[in-house]
N, C-alpha and C positions, 0 to 999 in steps of 0.2 A: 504494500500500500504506500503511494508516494502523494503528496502533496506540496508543494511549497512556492514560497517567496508568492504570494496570493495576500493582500494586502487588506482583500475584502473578507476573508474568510477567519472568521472569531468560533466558530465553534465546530466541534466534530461528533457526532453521534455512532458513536463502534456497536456494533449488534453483539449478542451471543453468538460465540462462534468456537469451535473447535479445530475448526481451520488454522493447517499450520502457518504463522509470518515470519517470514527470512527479514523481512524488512519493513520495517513501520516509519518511516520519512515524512514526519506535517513539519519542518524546520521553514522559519522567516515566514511566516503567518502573521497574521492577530489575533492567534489565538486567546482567548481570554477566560478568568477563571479557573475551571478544572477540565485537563482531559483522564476522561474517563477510559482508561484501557482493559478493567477488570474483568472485564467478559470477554476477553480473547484469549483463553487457556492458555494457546499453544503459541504466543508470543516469543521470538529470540531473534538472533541473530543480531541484525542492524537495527537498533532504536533512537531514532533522531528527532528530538522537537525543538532544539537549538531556536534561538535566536525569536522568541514568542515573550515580548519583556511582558506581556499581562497575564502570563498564563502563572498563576497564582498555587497552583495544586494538581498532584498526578495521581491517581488510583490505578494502582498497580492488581491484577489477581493477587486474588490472598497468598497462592504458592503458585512459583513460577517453575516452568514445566520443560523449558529450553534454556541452552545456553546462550551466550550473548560474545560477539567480538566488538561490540561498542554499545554503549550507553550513553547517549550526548543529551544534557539539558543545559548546556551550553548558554549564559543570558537570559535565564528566563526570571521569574519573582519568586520560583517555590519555595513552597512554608519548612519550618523546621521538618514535622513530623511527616512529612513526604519525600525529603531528602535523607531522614533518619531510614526509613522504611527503603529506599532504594539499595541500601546497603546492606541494610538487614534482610531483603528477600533474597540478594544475591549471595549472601555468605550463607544465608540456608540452604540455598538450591548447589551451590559449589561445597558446601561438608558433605555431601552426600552423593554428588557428582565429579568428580577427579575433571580438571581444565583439560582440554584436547587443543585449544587455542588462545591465544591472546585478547587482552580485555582491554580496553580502551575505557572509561569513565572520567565523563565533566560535567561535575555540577556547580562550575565556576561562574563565576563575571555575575553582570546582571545584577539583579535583588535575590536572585538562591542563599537559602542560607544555606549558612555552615553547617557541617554533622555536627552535634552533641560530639567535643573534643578533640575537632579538627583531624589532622592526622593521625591522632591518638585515638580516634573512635574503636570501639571494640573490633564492630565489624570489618572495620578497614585491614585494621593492623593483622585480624584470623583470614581476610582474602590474600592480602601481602602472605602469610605461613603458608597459604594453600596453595596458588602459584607460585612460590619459590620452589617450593617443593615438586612441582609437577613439573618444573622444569619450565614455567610458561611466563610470558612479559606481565605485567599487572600494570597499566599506570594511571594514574588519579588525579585530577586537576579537581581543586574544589576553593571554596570562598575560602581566607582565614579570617 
């Protein structure tokens, strides 16, 4: 699913789906408020919503079902406990799934908050042990 740089486009409505996504791209939108992704189970790969400064909040599936070679929220406004939870569903789904690939993650710039302890966040520092160990890149760009 691609979307982008759509200047008119503030909101997105994702259905229930079990349908697998290699790629979910809404980046340089207007997107505003929350996008709601939780109802696309089998979400992975590429997830880009980069560069949407109103998009205030992300609802992620409660458990996420795929792995991921990027994570970009890149400039947007998300709230603490959605940038807390990006971290936290990934260091779930990777204790339990061994890295086959490299992870890219930005929840830099913009109004994003910070993780609860920056660099030091739990889940950070257990993704950092988990990809060190599988032999795989990890890298993390986030607000401090």
């Amino acid at each position: 699913f691609q979307v982008w740089s759509n200047p008119n486009l503030t909101q997105i409505l994702n259905p229930n789906s079990s349908t697998l996504f290699t790629q979910y791209n809404v980046f340089g939108n207007n997107l505003t408020g929350t996008l709601d992704v939780s109802n696309l189970i089998n979400i992975g790969g590429i997830f880009t919503a980069a560069a949407n400064p109103n998009l205030l909040a992300l609802s992620l599936p409660t458990t996420l079902n795929r792995y991921f070679t990027v994570f970009n929220v890149n400039n947007c406004s998300i709230n603490l406990n959605d940038i807390n939870a990006i971290f936290s569903k990934l260091n779930t789904y990777y204790s339990s799934n061994t890295p086959t690939t490299n992870l890219y993650i930005d929840t830099s710039d913009g109004g994003n908050a910070s993780p609860t302890g920056g660099y030091s966040n739990s889940d950070i520092v257990s993704l950092q042990s988990i990809f060190s160990g599988a032999g795989k890149t990890l890298t993390i760009n986030i607000n401090t």
